[in-house]
C-alpha positions in Angstrom: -4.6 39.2 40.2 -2.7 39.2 36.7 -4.2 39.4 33.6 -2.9 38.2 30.3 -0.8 40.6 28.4 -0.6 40.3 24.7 2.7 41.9 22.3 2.0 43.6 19.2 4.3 41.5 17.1 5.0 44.4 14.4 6.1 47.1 17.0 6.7 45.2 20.2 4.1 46.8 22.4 2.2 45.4 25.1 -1.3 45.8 25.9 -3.5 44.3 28.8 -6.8 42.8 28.1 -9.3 44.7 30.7 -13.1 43.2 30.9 -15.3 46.3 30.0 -15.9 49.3 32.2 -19.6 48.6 34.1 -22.7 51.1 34.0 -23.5 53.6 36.4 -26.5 51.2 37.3 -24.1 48.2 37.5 -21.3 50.1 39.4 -24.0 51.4 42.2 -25.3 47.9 42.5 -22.2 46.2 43.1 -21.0 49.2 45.6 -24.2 48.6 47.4 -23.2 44.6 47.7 -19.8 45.6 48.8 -21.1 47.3 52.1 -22.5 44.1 52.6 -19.3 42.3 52.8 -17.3 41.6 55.7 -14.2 42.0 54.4 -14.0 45.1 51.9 -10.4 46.1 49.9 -7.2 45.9 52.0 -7.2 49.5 53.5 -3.6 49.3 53.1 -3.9 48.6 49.4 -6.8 51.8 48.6 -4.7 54.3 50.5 -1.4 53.7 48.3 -3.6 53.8 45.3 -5.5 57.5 46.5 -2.2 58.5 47.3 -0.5 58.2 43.5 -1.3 61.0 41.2 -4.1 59.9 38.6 -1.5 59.1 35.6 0.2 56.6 38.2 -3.5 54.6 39.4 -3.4 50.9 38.7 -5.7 49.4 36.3 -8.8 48.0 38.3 -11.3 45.2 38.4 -13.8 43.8 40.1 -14.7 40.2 40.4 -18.4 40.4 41.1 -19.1 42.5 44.4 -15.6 42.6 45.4 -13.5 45.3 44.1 -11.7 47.3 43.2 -8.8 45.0 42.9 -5.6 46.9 41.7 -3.5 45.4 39.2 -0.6 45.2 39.8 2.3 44.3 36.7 4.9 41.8 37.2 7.0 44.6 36.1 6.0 47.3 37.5 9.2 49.5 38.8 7.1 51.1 42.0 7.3 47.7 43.3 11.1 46.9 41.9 12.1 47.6 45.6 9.8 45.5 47.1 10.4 42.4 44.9 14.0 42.6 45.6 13.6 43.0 50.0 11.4 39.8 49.6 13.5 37.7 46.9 16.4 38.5 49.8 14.4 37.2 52.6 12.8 34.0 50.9 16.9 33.0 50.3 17.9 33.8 53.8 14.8 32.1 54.8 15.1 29.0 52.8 18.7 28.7 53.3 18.1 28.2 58.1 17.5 24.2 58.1 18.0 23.7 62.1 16.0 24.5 64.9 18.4 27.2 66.2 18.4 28.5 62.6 15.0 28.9 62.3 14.2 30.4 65.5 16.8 32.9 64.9 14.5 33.9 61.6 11.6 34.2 63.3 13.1 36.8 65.3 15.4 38.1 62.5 15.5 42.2 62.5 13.9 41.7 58.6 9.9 41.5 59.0 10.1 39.7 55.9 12.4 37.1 56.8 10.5 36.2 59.8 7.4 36.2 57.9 9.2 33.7 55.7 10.6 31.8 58.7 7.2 31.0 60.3 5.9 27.5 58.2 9.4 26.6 58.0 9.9 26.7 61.7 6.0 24.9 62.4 6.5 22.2 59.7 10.1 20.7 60.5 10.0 21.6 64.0 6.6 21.0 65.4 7.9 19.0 68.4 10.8 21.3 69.0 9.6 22.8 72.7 11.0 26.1 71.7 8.9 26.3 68.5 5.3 26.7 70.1 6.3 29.6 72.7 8.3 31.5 69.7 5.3 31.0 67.2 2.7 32.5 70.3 5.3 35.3 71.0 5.0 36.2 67.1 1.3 35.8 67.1 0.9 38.6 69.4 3.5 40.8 69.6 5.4 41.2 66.6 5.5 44.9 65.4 3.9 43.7 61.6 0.8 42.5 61.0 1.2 40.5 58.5 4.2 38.7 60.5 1.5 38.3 63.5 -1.1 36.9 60.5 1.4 34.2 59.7 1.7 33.2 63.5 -1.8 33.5 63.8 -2.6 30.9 61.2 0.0 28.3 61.9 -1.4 27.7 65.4 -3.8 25.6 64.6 -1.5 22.7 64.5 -0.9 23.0 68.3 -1.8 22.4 71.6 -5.6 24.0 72.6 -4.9 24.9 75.6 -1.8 27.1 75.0 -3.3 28.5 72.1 -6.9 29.7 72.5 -5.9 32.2 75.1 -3.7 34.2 72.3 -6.3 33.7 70.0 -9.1 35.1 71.8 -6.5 37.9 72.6 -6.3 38.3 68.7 -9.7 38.5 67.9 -9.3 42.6 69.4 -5.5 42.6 67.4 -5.9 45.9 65.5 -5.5 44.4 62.1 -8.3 43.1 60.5 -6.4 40.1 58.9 -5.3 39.3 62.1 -8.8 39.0 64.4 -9.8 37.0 61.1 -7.3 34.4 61.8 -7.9 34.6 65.3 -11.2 33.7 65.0 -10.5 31.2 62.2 -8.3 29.3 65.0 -10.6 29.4 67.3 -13.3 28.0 65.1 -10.9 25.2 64.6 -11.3 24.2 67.9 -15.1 24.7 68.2 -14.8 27.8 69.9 -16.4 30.2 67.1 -18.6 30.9 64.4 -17.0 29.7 60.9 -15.3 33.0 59.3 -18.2 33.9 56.5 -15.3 34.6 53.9 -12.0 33.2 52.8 -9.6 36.6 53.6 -7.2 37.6 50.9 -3.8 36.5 51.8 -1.0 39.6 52.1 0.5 40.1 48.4 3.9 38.9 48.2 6.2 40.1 45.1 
């Protein structure tokens, strides 16, 4: 989430405009809602904030029970690295037009440039026979999560019957985002409850 960021126009400094901080009542009250929820803060997201030293913590919100959400600056040098790996696989990505192309990204040594590859592939080569077994392979067996997220998700444009047996398999898939797709496919096809709450998407540069 990015919040607006005025500029001093006499010295050139920036400062963020942060809602006020919430009482102790407030605070306990929405910590008590947050158990409630199914999905609580990307674990991935809370353990690289405990990890930073105290002068290096994001800025926080919380948008009512859900929080906190790190902020995260558009230019923010910890993540200089990781803006640059992903501009690099979205040009690699956007630049495989074929069929052979793309199935080559989808299996491309970059997790991000498979994770890029994935619509592309499902969109312009739906009928391609090769696309549906590549997209099931990804789905349950890629290495990253976030990789077997995207495969996840974009079965819901295929056949039932070839895809409800992975997705039932996903639903145990030891990422969180992951059995939440898996059941949000197979709610698709009538086969489960509807997913109580929209999951954030994975955060991408």
């Amino acid at each position: 989430m990015w919040l607006p960021i005025e500029t001093d126009s006499l010295n050139g400094s920036r400062e963020a405009r942060f809602p006020p901080k919430a009482t102790s009542h407030k605070t306990l009250r929405e910590t008590d809602r947050q158990k409630m929820l199914k999905r609580s803060v990307p674990s991935s997201d809370m353990n690289r904030m405990n990890e930073m030293p105290p002068e290096d913590q994001p800025d926080v919100v919380w948008i009512g029970p859900v929080g906190p959400i790190p902020i995260h600056y558009e230019d923010d040098p910890q993540f200089e690295d990781e803006r640059v790996a992903w501009s690099k696989a979205r040009k690699k990505a956007q630049a495989l037009h074929s069929a052979e192309e793309l199935l080559e990204g989808v299996t491309d040594d970059d997790w991000r440039v498979r994770f890029e590859s994935v619509d592309r592939l499902g969109a312009r080569w739906h009928d391609d026979g090769r696309t549906l077994p590549a997209l099931l392979q990804l789905a349950e067996h890629d290495p990253i999560w976030q990789v077997r997220d995207r495969g996840m998700m974009r079965l819901v444009d295929f056949d039932r019957d070839a895809v409800v047996p992975i997705a039932r398999r996903g639903l145990n898939d030891p990422s969180a985002d992951v059995r939440w797709s898996a059941n949000f496919v197979l709610f698709q096809f009538g086969l489960s409850d509807s997913p109580t709450r929209r999951r954030k998407r994975p955060r991408r540069p």
